[in-house]
C-alpha positions as CSV (number, residue, x, y, z in Angstrom):
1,X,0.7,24.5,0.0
2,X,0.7,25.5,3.4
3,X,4.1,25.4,5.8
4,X,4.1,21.8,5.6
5,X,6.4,22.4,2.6
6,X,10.1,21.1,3.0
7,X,12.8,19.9,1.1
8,X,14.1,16.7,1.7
9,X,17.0,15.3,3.6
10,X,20.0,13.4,2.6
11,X,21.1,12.6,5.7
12,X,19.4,10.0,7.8
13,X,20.8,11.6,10.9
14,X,18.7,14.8,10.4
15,X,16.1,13.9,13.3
16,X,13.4,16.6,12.0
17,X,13.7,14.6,8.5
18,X,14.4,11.0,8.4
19,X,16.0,9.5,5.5
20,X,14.8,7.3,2.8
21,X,14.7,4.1,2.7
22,X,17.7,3.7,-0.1
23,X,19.6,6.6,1.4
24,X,19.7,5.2,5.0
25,X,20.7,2.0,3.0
26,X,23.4,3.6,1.5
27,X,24.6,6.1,5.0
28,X,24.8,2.6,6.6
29,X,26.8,0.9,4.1
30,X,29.4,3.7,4.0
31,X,29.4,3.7,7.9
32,X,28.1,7.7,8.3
33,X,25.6,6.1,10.6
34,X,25.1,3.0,12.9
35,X,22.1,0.8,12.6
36,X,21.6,1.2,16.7
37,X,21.4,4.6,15.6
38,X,18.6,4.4,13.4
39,X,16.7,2.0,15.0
40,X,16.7,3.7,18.2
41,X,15.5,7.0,16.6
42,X,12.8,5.1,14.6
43,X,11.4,4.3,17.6
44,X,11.6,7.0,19.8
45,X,9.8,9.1,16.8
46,X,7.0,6.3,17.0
47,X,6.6,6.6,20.8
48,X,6.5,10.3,20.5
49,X,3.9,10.1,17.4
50,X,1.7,7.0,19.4
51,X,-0.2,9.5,21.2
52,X,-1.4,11.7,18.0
53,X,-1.1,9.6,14.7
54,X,-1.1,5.7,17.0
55,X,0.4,4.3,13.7
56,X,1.4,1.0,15.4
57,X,-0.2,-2.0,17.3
58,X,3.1,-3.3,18.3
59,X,6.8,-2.5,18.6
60,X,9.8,-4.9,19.1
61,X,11.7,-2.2,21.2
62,X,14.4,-4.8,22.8
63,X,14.4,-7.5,20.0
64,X,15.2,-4.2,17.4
65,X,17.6,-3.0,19.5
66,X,19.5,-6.2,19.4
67,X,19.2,-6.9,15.9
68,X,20.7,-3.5,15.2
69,X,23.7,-4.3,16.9
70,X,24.4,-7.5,15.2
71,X,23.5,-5.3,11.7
72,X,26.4,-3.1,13.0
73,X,28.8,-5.6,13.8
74,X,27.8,-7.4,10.4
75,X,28.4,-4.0,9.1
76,X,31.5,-3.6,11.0
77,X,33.1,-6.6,9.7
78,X,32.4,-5.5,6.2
79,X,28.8,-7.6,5.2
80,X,26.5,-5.7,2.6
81,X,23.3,-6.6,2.5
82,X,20.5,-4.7,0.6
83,X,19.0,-3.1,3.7
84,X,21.3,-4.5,6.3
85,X,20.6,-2.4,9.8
86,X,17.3,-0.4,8.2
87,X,14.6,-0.1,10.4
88,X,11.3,-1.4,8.7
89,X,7.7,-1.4,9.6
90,X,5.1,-4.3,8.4
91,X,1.2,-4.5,8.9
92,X,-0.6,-6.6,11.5
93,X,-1.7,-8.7,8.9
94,X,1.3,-9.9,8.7
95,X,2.9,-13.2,10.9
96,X,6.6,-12.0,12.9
97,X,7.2,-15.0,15.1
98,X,6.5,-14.2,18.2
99,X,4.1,-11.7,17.7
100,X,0.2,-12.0,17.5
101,X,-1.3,-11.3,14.1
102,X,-4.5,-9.5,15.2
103,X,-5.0,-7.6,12.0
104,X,-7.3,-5.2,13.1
105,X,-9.2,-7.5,15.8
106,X,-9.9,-7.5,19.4
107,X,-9.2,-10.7,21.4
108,X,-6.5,-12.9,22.5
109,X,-5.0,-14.6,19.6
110,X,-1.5,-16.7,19.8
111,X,1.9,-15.1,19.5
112,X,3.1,-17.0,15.4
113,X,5.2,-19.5,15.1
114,X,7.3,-18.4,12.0
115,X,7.7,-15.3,10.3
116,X,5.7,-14.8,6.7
117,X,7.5,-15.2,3.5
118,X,7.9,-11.7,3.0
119,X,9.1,-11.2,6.5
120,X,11.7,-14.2,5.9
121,X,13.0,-12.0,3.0
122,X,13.1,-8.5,4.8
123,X,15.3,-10.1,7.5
124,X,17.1,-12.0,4.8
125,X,17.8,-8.6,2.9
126,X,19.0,-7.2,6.2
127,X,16.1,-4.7,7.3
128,X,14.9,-4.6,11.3
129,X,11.6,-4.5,11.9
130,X,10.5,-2.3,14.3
131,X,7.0,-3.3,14.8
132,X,3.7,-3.9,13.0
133,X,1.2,-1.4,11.8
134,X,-2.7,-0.9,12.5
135,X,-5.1,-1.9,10.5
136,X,-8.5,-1.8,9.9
137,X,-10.8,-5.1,11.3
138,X,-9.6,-7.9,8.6
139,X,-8.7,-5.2,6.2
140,X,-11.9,-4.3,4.8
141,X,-12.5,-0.6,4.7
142,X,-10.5,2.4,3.5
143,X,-10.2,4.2,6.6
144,X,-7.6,2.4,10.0
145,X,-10.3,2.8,12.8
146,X,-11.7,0.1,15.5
147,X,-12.2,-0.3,19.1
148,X,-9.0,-2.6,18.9
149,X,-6.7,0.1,19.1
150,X,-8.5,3.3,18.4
151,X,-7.9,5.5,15.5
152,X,-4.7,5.7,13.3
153,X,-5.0,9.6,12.1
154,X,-3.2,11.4,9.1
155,X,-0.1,12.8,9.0
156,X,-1.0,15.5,7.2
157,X,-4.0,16.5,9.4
158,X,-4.8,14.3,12.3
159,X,-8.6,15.4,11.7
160,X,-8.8,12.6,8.9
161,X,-8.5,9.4,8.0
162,X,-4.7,8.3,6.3
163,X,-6.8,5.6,4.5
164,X,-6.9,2.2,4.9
165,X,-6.5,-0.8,5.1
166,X,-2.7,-0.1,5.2
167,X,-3.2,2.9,7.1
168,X,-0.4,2.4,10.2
169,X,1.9,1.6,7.6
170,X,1.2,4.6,5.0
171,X,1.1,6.8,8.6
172,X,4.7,5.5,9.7
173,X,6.1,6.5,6.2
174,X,4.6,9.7,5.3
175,X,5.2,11.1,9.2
176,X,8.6,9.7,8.7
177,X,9.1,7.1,11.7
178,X,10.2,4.6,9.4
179,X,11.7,4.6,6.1
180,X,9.8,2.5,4.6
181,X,7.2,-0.2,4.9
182,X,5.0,-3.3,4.1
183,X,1.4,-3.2,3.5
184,X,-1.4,-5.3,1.3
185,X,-4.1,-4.9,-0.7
186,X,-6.7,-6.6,-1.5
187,X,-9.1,-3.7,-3.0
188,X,-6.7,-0.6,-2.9
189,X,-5.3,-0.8,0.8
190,X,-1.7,0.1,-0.4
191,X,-3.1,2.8,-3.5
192,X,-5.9,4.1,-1.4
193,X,-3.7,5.2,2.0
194,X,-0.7,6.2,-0.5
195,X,-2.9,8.6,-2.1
196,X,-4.1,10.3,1.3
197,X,-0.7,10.5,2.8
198,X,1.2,11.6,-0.4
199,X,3.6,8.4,-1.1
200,X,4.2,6.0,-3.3
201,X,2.2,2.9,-3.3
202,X,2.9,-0.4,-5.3
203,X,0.4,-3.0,-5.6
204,X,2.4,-5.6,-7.3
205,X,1.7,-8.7,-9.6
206,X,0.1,-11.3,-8.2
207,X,2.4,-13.5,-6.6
208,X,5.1,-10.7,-7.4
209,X,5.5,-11.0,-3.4
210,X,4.9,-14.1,-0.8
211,X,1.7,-14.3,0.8
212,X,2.9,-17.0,2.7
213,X,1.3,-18.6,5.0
214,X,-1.8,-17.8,3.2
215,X,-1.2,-19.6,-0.1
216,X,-4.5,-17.4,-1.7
217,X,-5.0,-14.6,0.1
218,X,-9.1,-13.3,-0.2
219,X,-9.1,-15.7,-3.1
220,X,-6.3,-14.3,-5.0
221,X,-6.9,-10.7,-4.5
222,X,-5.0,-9.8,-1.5
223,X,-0.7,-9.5,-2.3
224,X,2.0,-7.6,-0.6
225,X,2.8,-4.4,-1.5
226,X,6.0,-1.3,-0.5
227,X,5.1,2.1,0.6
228,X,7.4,4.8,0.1
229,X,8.2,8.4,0.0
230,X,10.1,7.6,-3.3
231,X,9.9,5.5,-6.4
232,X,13.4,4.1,-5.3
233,X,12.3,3.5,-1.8
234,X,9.1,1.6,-2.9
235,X,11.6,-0.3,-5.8
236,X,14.0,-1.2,-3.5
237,X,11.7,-2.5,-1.1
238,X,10.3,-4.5,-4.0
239,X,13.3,-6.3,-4.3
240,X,14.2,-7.0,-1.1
241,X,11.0,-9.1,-0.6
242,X,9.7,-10.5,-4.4
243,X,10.3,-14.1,-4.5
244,X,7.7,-16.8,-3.8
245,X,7.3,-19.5,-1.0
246,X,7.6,-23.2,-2.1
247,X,4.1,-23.7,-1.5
248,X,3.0,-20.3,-3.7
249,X,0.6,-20.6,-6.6
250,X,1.9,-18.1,-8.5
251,X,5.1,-17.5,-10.0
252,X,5.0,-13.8,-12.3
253,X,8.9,-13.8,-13.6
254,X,11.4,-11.7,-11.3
255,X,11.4,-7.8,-11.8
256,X,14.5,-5.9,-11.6
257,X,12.1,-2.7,-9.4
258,X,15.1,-0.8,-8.7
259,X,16.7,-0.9,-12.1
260,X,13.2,0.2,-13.6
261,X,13.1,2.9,-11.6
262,X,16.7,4.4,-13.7
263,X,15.5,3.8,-16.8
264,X,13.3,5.9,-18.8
265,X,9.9,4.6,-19.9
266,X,10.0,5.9,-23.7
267,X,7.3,7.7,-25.0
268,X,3.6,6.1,-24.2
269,X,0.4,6.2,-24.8
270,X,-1.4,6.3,-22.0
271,X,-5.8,6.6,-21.1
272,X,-6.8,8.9,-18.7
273,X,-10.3,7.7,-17.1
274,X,-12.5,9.2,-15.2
275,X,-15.8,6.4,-15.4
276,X,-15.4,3.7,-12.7
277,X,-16.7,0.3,-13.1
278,X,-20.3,0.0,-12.7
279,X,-20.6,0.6,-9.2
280,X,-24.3,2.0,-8.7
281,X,-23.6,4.7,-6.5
282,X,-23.3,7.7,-9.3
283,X,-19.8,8.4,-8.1
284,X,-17.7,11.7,-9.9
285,X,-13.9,12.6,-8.9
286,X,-13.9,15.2,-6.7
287,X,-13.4,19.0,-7.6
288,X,-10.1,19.2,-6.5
289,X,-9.3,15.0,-7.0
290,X,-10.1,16.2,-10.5
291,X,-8.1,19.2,-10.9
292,X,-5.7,17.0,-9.4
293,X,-5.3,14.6,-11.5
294,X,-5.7,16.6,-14.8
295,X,-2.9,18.6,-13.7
296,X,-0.8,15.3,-13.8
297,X,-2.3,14.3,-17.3
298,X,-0.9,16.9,-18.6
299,X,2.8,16.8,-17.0
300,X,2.3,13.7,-18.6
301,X,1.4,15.2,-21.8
302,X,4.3,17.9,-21.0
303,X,6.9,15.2,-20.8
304,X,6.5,13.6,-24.4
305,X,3.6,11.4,-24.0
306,X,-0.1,10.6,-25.9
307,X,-2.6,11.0,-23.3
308,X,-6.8,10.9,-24.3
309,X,-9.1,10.3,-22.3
310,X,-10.8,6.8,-22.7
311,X,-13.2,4.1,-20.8
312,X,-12.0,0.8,-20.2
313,X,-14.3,-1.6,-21.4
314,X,-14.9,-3.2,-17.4
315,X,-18.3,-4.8,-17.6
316,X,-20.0,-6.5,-14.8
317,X,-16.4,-6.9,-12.7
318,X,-17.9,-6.3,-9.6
319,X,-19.3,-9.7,-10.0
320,X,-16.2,-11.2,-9.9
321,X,-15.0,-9.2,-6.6
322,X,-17.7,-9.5,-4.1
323,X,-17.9,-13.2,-3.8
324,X,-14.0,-13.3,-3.4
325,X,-13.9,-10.2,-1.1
326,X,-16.6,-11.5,1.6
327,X,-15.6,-15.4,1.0
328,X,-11.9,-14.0,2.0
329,X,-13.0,-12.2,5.2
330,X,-15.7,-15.3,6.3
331,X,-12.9,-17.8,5.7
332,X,-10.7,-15.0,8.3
333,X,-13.3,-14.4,10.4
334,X,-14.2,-18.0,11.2
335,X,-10.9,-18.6,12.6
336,X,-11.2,-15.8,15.2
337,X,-11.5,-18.0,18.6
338,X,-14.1,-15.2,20.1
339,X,-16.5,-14.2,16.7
340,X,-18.5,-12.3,19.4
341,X,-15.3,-9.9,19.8
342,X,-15.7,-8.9,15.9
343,X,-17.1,-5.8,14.3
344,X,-21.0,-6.4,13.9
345,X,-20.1,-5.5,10.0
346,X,-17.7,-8.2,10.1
347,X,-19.8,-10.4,11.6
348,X,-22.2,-9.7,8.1
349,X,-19.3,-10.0,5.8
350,X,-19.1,-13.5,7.5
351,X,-22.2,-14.5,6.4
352,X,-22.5,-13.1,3.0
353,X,-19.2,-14.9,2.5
354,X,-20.8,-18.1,3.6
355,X,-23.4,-17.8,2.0
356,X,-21.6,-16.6,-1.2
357,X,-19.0,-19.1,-0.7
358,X,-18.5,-22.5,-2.7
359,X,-19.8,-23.0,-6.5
360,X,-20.2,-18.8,-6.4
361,X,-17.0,-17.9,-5.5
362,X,-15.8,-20.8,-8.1
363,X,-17.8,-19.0,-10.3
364,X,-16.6,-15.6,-10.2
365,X,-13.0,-17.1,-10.0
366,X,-14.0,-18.4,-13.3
367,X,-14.7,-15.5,-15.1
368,X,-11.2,-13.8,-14.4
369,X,-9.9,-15.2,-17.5
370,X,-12.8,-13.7,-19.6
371,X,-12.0,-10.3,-17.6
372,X,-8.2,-10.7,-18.2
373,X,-9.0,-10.7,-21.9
374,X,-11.8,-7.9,-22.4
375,X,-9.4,-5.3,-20.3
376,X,-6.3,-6.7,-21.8
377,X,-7.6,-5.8,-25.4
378,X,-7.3,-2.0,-23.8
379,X,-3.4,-2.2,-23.9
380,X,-1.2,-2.8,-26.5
381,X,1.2,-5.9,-26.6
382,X,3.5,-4.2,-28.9
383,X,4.5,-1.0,-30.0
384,X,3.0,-1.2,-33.3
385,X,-0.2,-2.1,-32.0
386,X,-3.6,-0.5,-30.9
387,X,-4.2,0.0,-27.6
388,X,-2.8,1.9,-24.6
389,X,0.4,1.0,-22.3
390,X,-0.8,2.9,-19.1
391,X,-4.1,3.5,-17.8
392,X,-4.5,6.9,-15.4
393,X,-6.9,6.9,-13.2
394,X,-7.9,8.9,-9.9
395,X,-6.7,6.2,-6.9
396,X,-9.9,7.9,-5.0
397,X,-13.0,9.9,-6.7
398,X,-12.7,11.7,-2.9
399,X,-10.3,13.0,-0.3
400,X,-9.2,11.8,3.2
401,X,-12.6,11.8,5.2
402,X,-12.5,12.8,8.5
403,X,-12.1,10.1,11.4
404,X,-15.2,8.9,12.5
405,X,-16.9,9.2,9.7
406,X,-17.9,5.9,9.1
407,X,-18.9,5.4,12.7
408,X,-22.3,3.7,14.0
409,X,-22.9,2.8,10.1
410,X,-24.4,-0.7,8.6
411,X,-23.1,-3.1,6.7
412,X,-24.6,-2.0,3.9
413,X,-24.5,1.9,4.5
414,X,-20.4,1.5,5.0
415,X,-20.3,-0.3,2.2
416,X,-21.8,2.1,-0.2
417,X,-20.1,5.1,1.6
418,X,-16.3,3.4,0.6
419,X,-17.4,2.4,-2.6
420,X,-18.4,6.1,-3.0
421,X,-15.3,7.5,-1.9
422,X,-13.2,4.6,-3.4
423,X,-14.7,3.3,-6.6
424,X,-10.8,2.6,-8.9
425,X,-8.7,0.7,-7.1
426,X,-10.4,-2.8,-7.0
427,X,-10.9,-4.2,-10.1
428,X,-6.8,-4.5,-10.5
429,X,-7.2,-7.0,-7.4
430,X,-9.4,-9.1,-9.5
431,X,-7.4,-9.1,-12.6
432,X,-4.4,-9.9,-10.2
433,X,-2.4,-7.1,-12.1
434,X,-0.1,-4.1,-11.3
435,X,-0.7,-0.9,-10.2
436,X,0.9,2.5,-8.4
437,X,-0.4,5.1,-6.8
438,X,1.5,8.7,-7.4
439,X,1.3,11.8,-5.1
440,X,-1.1,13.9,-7.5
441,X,-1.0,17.4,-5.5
442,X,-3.3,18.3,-2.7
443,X,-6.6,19.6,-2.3
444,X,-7.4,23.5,-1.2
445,X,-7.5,22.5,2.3
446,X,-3.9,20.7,2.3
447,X,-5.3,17.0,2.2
448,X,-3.3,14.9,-0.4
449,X,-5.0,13.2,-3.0
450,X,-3.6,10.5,-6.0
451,X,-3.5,9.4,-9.1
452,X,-3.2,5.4,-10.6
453,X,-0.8,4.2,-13.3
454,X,-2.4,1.0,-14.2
455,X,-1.0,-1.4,-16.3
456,X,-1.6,-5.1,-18.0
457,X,-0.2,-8.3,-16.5
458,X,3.0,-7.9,-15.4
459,X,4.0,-4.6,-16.4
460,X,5.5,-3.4,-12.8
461,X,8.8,-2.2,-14.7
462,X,6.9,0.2,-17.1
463,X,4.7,1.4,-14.3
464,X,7.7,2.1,-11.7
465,X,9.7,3.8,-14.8
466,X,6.8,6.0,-15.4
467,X,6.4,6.8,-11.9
468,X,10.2,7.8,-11.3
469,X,9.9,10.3,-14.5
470,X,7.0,11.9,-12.7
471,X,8.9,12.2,-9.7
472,X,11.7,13.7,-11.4
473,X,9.7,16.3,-12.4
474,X,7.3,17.1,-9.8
475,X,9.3,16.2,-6.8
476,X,6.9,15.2,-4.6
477,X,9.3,14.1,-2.2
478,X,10.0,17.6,-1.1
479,X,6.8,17.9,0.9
480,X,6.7,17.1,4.6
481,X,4.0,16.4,7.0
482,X,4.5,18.7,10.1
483,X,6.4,16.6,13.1
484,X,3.9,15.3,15.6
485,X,4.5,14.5,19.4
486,X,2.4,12.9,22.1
487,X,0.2,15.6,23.1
């Protein structure tokens, strides 16, 4: 590693090294720091990071400000809330009343009306939200470029890509500007930017978190997800925003995240794969994603568990994503007022989704339950029986590209050139089920890469168990981007 190396702070006052997002929680609730104190140093780091990493699209400077100092007088007069006076970042995909929701998209769209289930419960649990994140155009790629707002770069090396579509938020947290944030995914944009900026990524259950005011989002395979620099962070952030909307179509059980995240996950038996679903592009991890991830196979292995390597019997699963993916970003798309504004790639994802729209899309839907049993036969449904607990899997078969990379390409040439670098993460969006990116280690020239603990239908406690005993071990969390500044 190079001198990006650093151990990590317990103090959220340290200004070089921000706190966590549990042990800002906890500084504030034993009154070693003021919310107004936080919050204003959350976003003087994200002005003085705009200019280099431009994690955000939009900050709520004076409306922050305030709610930190009624967080410090609620504090003051003894309230404790979960994340009362933490500053918090979400993605602009995402409705804050009074804020557009642009995700991604050039034009001038309306300010919201009403804040998103998940944002009703972050205020709820306390947190401030600071602003919203960039994303990619409508959340379809896995890098956080556009002409809306520019380029959203790496922490780690503002050469490359943090990943996308999540990639302001999974910028904010790993250069430390906020503790913690929101993002979604819908085909690995929480896994995918986790991996390439060396956090912790949940994609939850389906339903697990609101996705309110979109009652199905991308057909079911978009939810709300935490990034964190810890387990705990990401757990706790869990917490603080599971919990349907009245109007929600699915209902998983509640998950005790944080608790999960103390307990230890027993010994497992858990697949290591290195075969993606049938993609058609030929893709193989690379070198040092390999290397990578073998090295945490065996930690694994090290720490009292089976590991083997095994293929997951996918099938033809990609049938049952694109449908769902394009039909989600035409049914978007169409309610842009100015179309003529959106990416020309957009533009074709708008009409394959049309056109793939209807009794397809119906179709595909359909097939989920068949899916849901042929993968579910891979895990075991007790501890006497055959089958596997975890599934490990690279999150990427490649590291952070470089920005621009994807510039000036097709449709169809972009698509193939993600689904290259990114052929793992999406077929846990159709099954609906859980997932977490891990830090994995870094490749030779300093760019982080990941690793995937998959598991079956609601199995977010295992998953986040397993996840904190690798943490415990390989402290990740000890390793710092370098500070960036407007340059």
């Amino acid at each position: 590693m190079s001198s990006a190396e650093a151990v990590e702070s317990t103090e959220p006052t340290d200004p070089g090294h921000p706190a966590g997002l549990a042990d800002t929680a906890r500084a504030l609730a034993a009154g070693r720091t003021t919310s107004t104190q936080q919050v204003s140093a959350a976003l003087a780091r994200i002005e003085a990071s705009q200019g280099t990493l431009n994690a955000f699209r939009h900050l709520r400077t004076a409306s922050a400000l305030a709610e930190a100092a009624e967080a410090d007088r609620r504090l003051a007069a003894g309230e404790r809330l979960p994340l009362l006076g933490v500053p918090v970042a979400v993605k602009d995909d995402t409705d804050v009343a009074g804020m557009p929701t642009y995700f991604g998209c050039r034009g001038d769209l309306p300010a919201a009306t009403a804040d998103g289930e998940a944002v009703r419960r972050l205020r709820a649990a306390g947190a401030v939200i600071v602003g919203k994140t960039n994303s990619c155009e409508l959340g379809q790629w896995p890098f956080t470029e556009g002409p809306a707002f520019g380029a959203t770069r790496n922490p780690w090396h503002t050469g490359h890509t943090p990943g996308g579509s999540s990639g302001g938020s999974a910028a904010a947290v790993a250069a430390g500007l906020v503790p913690a944030a929101l993002g979604s995914d819908g085909a690995g944009s929480i896994r995918i930017p986790a991996a390439w900026t060396h956090l912790v990524g949940i994609k939850p259950q389906r339903g697990r978190i609101s996705v309110h005011p979109h009652h199905d989002a991308f057909q079911g395979l978009t939810v709300n997800g935490p990034l964190g620099r810890t387990v705990a962070d990401a757990a706790l952030l869990l917490d603080a925003v599971a919990g349907p909307h009245p109007d929600d179509l699915y209902r998983p059980p509640p998950v005790a995240a944080s608790a999960a995240a103390e307990r230890d996950p027993g010994r497992l038996r858990i697949a290591l794969a290195w075969r993606p679903p049938l993609t058609l592009t030929g893709t193989a991890p690379h070198p040092d994603v390999r290397r990578a991830v073998t090295a945490l196979a065996e930690v694994l292995a090290r720490l009292g568990h089976l590991v083997e390597e095994a293929r997951p019997r996918y099938g033809l699963i990609g049938l049952g994503f694109l449908p769902r993916a394009t039909a989600g970003i035409a049914e978007l798309a169409a309610l842009h007022p100015e179309p003529a504004l959106l990416d020309p790639r957009t533009r074709s994802a708008l009409r394959t989704g049309t056109r793939l729209g209807g009794r397809v899309v119906r179709a595909a839907r359909a097939r989920e339950v068949r899916q849901h049993r042929r993968i579910g036969g891979f895990f075991r449904t007790s501890p006497d029986s055959a089958g596997y607990d975890v599934l490990l899997t690279p999150t990427t078969a490649a590291p952070p590209p470089r920005i621009g990379t994807f510039d000036g390409l097709s449709a169809w040439r972009t698509d193939v050139a993600i689904t290259e670098a990114c052929p793992y993460a999406w077929p846990w969006n159709v099954l609906g089920w859980p997932g977490i990116n891990v830090p994995a280690g870094f490749t030779a020239d300093g760019l982080p890469v990941g690793a995937q603990l998959l598991g079956p239908s609601r199995s977010e406690a295992l998953l986040i168990s397993l996840a904190a005993q690798l943490e415990a071990d390989q402290r990740w969390y000890e390793h710092r981007p370098p500070a960036h500044e407007r340059s």
